[in-house]
Z-matrix of the N, CA and C atoms (Angstrom, degrees):
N
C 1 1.450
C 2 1.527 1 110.94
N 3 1.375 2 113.60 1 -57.17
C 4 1.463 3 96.66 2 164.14
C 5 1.695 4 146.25 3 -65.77
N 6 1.395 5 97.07 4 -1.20
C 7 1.486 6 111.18 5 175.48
C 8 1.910 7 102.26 6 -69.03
N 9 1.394 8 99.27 7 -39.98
C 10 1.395 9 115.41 8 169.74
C 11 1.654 10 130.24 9 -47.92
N 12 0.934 11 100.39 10 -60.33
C 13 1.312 12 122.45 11 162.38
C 14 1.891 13 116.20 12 -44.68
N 15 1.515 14 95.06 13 -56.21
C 16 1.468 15 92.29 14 -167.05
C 17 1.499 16 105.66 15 -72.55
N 18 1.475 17 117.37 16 -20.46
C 19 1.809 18 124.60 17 -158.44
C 20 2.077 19 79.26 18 -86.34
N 21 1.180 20 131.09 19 -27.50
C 22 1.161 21 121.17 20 -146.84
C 23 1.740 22 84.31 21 -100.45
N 24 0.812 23 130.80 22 -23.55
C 25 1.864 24 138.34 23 -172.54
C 26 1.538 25 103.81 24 -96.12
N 27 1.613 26 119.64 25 -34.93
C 28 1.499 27 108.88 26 144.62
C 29 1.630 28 140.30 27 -39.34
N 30 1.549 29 106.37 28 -55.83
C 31 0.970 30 128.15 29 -163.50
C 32 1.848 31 100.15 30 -83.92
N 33 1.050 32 140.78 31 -11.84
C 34 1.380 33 171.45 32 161.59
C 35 1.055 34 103.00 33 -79.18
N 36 1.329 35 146.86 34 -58.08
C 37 1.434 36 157.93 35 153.47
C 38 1.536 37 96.55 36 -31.50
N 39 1.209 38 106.90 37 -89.80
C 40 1.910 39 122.11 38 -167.30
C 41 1.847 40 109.91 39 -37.66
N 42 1.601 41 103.09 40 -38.66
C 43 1.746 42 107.47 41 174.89
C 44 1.316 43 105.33 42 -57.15
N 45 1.435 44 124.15 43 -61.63
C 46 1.371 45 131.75 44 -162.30
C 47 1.427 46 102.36 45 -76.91
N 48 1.225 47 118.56 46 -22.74
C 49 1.540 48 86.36 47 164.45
C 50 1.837 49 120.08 48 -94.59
N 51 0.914 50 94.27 49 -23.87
C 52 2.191 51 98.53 50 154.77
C 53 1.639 52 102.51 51 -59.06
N 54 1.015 53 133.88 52 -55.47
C 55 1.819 54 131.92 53 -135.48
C 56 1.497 55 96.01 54 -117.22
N 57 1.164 56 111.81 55 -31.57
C 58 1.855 57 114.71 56 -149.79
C 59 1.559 58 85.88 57 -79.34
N 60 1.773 59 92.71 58 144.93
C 61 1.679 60 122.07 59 168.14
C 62 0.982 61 110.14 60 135.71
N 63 1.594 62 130.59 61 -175.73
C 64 1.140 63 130.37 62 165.86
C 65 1.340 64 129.39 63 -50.42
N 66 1.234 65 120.10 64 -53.42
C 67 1.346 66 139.12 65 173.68
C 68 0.964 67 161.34 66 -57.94
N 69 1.119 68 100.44 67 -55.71
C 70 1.748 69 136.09 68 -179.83
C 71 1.740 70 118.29 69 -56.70
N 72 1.389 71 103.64 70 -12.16
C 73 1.552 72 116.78 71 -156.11
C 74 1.379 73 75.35 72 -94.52
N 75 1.732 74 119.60 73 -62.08
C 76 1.140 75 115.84 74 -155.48
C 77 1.641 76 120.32 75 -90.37
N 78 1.259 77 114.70 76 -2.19
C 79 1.220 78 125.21 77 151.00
C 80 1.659 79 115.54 78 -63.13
N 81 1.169 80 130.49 79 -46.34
C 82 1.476 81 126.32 80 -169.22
C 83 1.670 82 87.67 81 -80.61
N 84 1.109 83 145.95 82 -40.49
C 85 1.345 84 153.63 83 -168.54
C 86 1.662 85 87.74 84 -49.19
N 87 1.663 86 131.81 85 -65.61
C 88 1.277 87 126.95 86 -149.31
C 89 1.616 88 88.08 87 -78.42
N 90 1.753 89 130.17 88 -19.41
C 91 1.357 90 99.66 89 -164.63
C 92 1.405 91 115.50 90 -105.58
N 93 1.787 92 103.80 91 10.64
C 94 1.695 93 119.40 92 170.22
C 95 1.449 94 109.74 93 -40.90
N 96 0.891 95 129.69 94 -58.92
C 97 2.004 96 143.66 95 -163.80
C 98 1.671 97 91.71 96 -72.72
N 99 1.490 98 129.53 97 -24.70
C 100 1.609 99 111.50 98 -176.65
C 101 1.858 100 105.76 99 139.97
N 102 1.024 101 112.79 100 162.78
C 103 1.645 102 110.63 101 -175.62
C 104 1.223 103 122.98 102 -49.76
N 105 1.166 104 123.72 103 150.98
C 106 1.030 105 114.10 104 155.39
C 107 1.420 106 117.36 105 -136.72
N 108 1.605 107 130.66 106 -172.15
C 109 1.678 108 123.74 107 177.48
C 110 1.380 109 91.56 108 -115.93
N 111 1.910 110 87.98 109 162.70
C 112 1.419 111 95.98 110 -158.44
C 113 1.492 112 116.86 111 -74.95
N 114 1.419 113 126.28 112 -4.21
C 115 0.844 114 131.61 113 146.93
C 116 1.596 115 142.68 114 -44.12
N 117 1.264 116 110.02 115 -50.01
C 118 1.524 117 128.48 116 134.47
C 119 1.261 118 126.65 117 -28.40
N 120 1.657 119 123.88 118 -49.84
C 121 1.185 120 123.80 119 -176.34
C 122 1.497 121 110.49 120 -84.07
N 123 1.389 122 121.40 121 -35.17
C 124 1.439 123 137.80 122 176.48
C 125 1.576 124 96.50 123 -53.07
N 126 1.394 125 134.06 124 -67.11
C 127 1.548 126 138.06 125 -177.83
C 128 1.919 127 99.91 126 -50.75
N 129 0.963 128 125.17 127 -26.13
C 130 1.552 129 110.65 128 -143.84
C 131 1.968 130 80.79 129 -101.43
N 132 1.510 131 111.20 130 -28.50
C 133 1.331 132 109.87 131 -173.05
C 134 1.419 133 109.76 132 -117.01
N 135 1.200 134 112.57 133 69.03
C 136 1.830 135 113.54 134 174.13
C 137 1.304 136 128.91 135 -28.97
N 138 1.677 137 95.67 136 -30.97
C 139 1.496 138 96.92 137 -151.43
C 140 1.499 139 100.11 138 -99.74
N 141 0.723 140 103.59 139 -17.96
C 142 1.829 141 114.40 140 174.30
C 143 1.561 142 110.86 141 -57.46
N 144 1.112 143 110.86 142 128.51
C 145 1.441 144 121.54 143 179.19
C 146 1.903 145 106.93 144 -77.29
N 147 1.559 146 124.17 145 150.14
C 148 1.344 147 109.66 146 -178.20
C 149 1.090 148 126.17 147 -87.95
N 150 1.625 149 113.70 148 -3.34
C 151 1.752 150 116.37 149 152.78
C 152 1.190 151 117.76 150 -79.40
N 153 1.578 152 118.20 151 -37.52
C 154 1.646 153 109.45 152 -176.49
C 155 1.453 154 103.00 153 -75.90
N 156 1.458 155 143.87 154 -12.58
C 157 1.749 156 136.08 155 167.75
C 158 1.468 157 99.68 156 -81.30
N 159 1.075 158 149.24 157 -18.08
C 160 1.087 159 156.55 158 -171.29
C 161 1.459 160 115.44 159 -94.53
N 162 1.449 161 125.78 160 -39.98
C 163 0.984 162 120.89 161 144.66
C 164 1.544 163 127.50 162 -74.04
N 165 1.030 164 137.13 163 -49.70
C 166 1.568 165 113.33 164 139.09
C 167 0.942 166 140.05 165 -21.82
N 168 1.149 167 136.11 166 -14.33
C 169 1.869 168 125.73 167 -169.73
C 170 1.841 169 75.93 168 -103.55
N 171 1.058 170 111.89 169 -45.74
C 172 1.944 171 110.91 170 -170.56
C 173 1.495 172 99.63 171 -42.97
N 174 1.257 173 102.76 172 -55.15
C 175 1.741 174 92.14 173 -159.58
C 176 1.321 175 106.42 174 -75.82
N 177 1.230 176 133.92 175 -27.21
C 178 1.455 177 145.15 176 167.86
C 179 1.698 178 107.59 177 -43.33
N 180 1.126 179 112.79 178 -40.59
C 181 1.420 180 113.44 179 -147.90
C 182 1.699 181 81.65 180 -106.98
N 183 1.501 182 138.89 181 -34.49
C 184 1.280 183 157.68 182 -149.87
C 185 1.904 184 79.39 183 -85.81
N 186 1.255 185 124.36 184 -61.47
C 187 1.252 186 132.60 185 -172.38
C 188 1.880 187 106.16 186 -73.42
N 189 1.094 188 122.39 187 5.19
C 190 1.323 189 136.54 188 -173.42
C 191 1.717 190 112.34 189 57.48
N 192 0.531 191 146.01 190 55.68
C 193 1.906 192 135.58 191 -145.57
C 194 1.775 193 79.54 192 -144.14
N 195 1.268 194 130.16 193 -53.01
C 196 1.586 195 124.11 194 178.77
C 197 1.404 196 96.48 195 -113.53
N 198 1.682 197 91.03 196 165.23
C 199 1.359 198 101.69 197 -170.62
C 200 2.005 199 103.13 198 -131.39
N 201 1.283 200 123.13 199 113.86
C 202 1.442 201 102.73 200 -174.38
C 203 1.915 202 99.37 201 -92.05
N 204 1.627 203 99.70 202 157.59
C 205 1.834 204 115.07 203 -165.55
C 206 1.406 205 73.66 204 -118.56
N 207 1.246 206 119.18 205 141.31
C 208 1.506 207 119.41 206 133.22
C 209 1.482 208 113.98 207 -72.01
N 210 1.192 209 146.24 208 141.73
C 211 1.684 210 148.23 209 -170.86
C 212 1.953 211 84.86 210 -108.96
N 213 1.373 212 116.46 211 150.95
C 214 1.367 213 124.32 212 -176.51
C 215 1.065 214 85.19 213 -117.06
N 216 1.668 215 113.89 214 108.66
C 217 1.630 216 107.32 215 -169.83
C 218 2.071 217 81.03 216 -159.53
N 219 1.136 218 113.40 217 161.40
C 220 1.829 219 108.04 218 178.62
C 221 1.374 220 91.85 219 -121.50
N 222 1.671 221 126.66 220 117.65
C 223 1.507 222 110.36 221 -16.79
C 224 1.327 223 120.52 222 -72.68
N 225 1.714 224 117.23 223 166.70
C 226 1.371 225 102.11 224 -175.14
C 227 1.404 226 118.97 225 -61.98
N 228 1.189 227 129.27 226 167.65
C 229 1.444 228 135.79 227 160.17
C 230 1.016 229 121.22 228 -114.91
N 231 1.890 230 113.66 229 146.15
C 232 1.960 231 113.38 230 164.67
C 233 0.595 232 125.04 231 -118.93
N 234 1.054 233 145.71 232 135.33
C 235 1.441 234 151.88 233 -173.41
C 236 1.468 235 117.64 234 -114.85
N 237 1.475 236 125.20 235 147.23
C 238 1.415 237 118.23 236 -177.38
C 239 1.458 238 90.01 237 -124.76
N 240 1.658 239 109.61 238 155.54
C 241 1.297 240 99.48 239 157.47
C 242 2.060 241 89.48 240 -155.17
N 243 1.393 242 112.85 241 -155.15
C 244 1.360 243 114.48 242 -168.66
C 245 1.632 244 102.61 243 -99.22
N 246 1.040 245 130.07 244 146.68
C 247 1.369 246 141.65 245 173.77
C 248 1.349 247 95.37 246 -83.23
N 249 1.511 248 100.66 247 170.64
C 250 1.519 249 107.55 248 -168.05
C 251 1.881 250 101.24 249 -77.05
N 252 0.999 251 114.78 250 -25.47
C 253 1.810 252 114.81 251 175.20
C 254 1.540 253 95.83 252 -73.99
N 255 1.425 254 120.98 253 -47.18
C 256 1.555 255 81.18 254 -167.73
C 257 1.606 256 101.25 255 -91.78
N 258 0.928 257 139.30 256 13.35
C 259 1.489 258 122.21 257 153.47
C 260 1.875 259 119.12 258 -59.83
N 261 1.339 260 86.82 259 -1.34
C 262 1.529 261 85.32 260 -174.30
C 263 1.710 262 104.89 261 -97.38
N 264 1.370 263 117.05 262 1.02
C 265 1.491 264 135.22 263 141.73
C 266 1.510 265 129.94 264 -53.58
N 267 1.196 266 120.51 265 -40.69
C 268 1.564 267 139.15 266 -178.58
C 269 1.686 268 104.18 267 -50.53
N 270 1.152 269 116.59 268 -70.80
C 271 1.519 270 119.54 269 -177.12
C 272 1.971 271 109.66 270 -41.44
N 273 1.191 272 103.10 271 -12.71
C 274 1.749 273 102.73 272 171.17
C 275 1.396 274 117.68 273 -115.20
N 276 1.333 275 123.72 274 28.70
C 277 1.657 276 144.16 275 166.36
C 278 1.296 277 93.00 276 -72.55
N 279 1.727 278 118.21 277 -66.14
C 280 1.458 279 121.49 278 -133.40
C 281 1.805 280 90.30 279 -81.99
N 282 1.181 281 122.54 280 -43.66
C 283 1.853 282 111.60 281 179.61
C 284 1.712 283 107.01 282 -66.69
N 285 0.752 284 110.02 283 -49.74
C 286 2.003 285 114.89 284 160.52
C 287 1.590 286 119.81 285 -19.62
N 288 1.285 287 111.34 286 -67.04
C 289 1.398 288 169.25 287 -157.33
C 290 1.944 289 100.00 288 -80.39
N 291 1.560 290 104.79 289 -54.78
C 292 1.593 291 111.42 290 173.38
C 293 1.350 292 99.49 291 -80.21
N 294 1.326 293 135.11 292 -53.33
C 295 1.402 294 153.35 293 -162.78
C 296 1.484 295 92.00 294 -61.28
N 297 1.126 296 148.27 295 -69.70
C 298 1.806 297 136.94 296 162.23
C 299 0.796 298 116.20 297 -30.80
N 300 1.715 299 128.23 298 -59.63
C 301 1.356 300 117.66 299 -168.18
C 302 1.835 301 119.47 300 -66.37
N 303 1.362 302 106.72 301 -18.78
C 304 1.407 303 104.87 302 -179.94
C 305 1.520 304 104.19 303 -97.28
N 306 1.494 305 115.49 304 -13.12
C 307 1.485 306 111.04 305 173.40
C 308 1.625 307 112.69 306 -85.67
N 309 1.400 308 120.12 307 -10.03
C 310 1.509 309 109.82 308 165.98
C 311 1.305 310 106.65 309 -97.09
N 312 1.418 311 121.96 310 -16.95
C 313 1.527 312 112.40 311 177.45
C 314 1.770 313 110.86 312 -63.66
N 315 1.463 314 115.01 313 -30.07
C 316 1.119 315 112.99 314 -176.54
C 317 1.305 316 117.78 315 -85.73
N 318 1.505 317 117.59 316 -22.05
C 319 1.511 318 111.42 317 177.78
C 320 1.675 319 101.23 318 -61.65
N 321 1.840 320 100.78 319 -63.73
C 322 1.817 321 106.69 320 173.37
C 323 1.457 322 100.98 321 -25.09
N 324 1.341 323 144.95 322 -65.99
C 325 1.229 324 138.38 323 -162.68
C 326 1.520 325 114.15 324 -59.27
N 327 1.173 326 116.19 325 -36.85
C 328 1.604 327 113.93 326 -171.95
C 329 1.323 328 110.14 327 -96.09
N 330 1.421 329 130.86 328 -17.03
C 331 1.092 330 134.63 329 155.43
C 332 1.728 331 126.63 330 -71.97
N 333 1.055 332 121.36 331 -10.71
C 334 1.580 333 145.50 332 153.49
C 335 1.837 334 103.97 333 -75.64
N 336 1.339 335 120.20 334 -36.80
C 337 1.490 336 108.68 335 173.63
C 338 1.435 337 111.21 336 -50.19
């Protein structure tokens, strides 16, 4: 049983260091639907500073999960979007995604007590 445990706190380990931080969750969140440029992502995330998204898209793309295009456009453009491995991430947005919405419904509720 504890061999279990530790292989399962590994593998929990290895996500959070791919996924874990502020960001990263909600960065792959805007590029689920298809690429976008980083410009795009900068508007959609205000609050994000443009070194700390910038270092994010690195390790994202460093971890293969995004992929940046240069676009041949004057000026150039980049675009990030998901590689075919990390599209294999997407199918765990939508329980994520339900799992918030019933976890702010319940704070709203206890904060109304």
């Amino acid at each position: 049983m504890q061999s279990d445990q530790t292989d399962g706190t590994s593998f929990v380990q290895m996500t959070l260091s791919v996924l874990g931080g502020k960001w990263k969750l909600l960065i792959l969140w805007h590029l689920k639907d298809g690429g976008k440029r980083y410009s795009e992502l900068r508007r959609l995330m205000p609050e994000i500073s443009e070194k700390m998204l910038i270092q994010q898209l690195k390790e994202l793309e460093k971890d293969t999960i995004i992929s940046r295009t240069t676009l041949s456009a004057m000026p150039p453009k980049v675009e990030y979007a998901f590689t075919s491995y990390g599209r294999t991430l997407i199918p765990v947005f939508q329980p994520l995604c339900e799992w918030g919405q019933e976890h702010l419904k319940r704070m709203n509720m206890n904060q109304s007590v």
